[in-house]
C-alpha positions in Angstrom: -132.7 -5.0 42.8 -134.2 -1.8 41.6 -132.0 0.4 39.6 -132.2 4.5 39.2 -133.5 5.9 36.1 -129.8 6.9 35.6 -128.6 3.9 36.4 -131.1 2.1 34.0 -129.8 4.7 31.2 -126.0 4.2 31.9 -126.8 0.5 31.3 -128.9 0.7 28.6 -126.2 2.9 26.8 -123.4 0.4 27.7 -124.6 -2.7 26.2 -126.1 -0.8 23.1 -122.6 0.4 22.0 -122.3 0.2 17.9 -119.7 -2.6 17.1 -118.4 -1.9 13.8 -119.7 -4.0 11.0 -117.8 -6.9 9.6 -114.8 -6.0 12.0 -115.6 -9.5 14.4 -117.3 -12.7 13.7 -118.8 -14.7 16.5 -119.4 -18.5 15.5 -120.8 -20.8 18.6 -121.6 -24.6 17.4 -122.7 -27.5 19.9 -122.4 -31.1 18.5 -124.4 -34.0 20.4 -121.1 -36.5 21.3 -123.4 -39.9 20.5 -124.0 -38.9 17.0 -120.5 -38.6 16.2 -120.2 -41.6 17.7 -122.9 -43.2 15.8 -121.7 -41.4 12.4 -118.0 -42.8 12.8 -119.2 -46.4 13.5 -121.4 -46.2 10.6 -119.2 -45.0 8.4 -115.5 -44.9 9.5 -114.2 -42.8 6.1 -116.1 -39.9 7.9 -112.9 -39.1 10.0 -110.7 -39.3 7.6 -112.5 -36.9 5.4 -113.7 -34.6 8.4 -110.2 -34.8 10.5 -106.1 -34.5 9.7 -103.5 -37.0 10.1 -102.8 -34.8 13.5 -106.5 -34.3 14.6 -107.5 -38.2 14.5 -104.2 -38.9 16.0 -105.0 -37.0 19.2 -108.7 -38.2 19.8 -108.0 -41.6 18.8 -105.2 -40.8 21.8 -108.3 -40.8 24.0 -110.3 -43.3 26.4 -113.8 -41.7 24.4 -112.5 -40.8 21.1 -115.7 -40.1 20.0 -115.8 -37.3 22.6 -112.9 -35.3 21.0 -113.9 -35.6 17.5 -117.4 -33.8 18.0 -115.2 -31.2 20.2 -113.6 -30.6 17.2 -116.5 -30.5 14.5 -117.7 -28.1 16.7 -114.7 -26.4 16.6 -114.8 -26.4 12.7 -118.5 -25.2 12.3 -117.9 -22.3 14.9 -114.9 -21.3 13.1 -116.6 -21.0 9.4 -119.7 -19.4 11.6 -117.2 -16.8 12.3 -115.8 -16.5 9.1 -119.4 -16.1 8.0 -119.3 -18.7 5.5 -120.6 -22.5 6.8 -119.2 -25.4 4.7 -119.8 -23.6 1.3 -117.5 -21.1 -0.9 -115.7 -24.1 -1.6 -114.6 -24.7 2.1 -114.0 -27.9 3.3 -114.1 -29.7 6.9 -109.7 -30.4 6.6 -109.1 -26.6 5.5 -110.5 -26.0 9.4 -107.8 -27.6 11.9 -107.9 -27.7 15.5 -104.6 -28.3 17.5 -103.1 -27.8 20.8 -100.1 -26.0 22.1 -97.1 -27.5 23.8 -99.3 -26.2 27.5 -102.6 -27.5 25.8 -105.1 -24.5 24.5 -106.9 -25.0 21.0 -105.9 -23.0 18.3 -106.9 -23.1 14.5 -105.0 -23.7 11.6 -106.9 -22.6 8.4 -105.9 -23.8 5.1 -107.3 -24.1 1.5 -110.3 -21.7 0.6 -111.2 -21.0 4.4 -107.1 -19.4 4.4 -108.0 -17.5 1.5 -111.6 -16.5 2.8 -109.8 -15.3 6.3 -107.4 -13.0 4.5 -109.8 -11.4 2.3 -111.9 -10.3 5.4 -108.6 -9.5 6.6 -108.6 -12.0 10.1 -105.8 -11.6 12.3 -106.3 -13.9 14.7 -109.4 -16.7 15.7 -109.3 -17.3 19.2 -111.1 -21.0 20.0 -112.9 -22.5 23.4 -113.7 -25.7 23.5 -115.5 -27.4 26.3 -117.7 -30.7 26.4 -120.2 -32.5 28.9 -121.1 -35.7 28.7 -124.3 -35.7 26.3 -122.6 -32.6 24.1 -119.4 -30.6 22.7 -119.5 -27.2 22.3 -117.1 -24.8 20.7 -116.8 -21.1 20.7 -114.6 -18.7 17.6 -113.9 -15.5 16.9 -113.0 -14.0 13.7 -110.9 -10.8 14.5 -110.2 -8.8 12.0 -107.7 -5.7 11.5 -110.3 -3.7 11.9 -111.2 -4.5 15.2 -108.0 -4.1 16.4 -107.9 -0.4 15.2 -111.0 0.2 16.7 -110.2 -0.8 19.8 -107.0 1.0 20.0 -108.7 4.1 19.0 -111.5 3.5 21.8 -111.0 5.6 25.1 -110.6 3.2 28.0 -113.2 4.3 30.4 -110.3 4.8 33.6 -108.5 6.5 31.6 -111.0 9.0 31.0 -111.7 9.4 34.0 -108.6 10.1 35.1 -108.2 12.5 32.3 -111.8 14.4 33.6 -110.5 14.0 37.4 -107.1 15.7 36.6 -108.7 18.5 35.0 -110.9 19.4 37.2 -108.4 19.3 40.2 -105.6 21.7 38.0 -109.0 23.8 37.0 -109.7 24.0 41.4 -105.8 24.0 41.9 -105.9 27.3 39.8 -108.8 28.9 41.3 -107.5 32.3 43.2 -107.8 31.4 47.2 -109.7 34.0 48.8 -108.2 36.2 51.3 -109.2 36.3 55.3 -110.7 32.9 54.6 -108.7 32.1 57.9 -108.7 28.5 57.1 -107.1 26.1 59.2 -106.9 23.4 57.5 -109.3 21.2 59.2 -112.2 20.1 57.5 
């Protein structure tokens, strides 16, 4: 479908809006389920390095353990993605850990030096999604920050401003002196 010139600009203009610098982090990881599997039948220390008490408790839970644990390292690389860091400022895979709430949705637990990284940028909150197929896991973080949150309360929501513009503009009509004789009726 062909759009207006206008149209095109409004567009355009929407989905080039600024986002503040360093106020959100966006990590996105996919890890290939068979070589987690192969990587924990090679060398079964992996999880216990990679994974806590809790985490290897609930995929070993599992039919397809294997299936969980990449979820999981995904999880852990989209996080530190987020945070901007990867595996380095001296962060380590169990400072990342992925559980579940009493209804089921991932959430993170950061400890160690990705804690301490978190509250320097000043992170409030990193929301997770995790999803999986059966050839791949993929995870999705975001790092928001204070920051963010200021910005977005101090943004104008866009129905609110237009009922703002629409009010005005009916008291600005409502206001306008009626001209005499115009023997309306009423009907339009």
């Amino acid at each position: 479908m062909a759009r207006s010139k206008k149209t095109q600009a409004i567009v355009d203009g929407t989905l080039a809006m600024a986002v503040p610098d360093d106020t959100v982090g966006l990590g996105v990881d996919i890890v290939e389920i068979e070589r987690i599997r192969k990587i924990i039948k090679r060398s079964p220390a992996f999880v216990e390095k990679v994974y806590s008490a809790a985490e290897r408790a609930y995929c070993d839970d599992h039919a397809h353990p294997e299936v969980h644990y990449a979820t999981r390292f995904a999880a852990k690389e989209a996080v530190l993605k987020a945070l901007g860091t990867g595996f380095s400022e001296g962060i380590r895979p169990l400072d990342v850990e992925v559980r579940r709430t009493a209804k089921g949705r991932p959430y993170v637990v950061l400890t160690g030096q990705a804690r301490e990284v978190a509250r320097h940028q000043n992170v409030r909150e990193i929301p997770i999604s995790l999803s999986f197929t059966h050839t791949d896991a993929v995870a999705c973080a975001m790092a928001i920050t204070d920051e963010s949150v200021a910005a977005q309360e101090r943004r104008r929501d866009p129905m609110e401003e237009l009922t703002r513009q629409f009010k005005e503009a009916r008291t600005f009509l409502d206001e306008l002196p009626a001209s005499e004789g115009s023997g309306s009726s009423g009907a339009a």
